[in-house]
N, C-alpha and C positions, 0 to 999 in steps of 0.2 A: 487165346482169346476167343469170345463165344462171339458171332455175328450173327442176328436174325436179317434175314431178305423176304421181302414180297416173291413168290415165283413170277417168272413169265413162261412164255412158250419154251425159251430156251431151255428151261427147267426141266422138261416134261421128263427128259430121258434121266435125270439126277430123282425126281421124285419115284419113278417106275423102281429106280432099282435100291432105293432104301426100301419101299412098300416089298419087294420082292425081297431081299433081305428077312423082312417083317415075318412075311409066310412063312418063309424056309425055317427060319427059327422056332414061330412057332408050331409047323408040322413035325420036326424033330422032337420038340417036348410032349408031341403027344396032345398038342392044345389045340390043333388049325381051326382058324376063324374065317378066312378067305381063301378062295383056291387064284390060281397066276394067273386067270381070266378079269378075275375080280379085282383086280389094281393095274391095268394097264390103263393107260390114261382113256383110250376109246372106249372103256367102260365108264370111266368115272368121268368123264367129259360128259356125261348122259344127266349126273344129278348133282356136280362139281364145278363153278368155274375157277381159272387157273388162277386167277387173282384171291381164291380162298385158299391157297396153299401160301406158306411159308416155310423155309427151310433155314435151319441153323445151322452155321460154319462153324467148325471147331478149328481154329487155324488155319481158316479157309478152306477148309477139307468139309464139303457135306455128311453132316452128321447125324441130322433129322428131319423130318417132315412134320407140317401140319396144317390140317385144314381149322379153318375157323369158320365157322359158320351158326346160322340161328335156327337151324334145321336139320336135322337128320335122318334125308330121303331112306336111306339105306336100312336103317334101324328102326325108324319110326318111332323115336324119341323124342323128347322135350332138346332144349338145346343143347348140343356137346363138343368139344374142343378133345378133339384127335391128334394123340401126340403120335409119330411112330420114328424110333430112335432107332440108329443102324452105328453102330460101334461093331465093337470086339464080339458082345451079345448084344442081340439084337432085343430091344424090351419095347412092349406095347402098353402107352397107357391111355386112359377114355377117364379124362377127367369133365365130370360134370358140370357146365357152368346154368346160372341160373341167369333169367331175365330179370332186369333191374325197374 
């Protein structure tokens, strides 16, 4: 059974290590997007607050992360919904959501 949550502070250290997951996987592929400086929470505590994450339980097993937000400090995009998924393979996806 899939459960999404609001993070809180308790979170921090469940969200660092899917994001770290994230990297690893994609430095392996040959893809890196962020280096392990880049998703520790005192980075992204900088242009993140913790209430924009949420994580999905796969049998209560953290399984993913994501922020929601209307702005994309980092990127300097329109608005984007950050998935980052930490299983077996770790998969990143940046799906674009639109203003209504």
């Amino acid at each position: 059974m899939i459960k999404i949550i609001q993070a809180t502070e308790n979170e921090i250290p469940v969200i660092e290590d899917i994001l770290l997951d994230t990297v690893s996987w994609l430095n392996s592929i040959g893809q890196p997007l962020w280096n392990e400086e880049q998703i520790k929470w005192s980075r992204l505590s900088k242009d993140f607050e913790i209430s924009d994450f949420y994580i999905a339980l796969l049998d209560n097993i953290p399984a993913a992360c994501m922020a929601v937000t209307n702005h994309s400090p980092t990127f300097r995009l329109m608005s984007h919904l950050y998935l980052f998924v930490s299983w077996q393979l770790s998969v990143l996806l940046q799906v674009k959501t639109y203003r209504m």
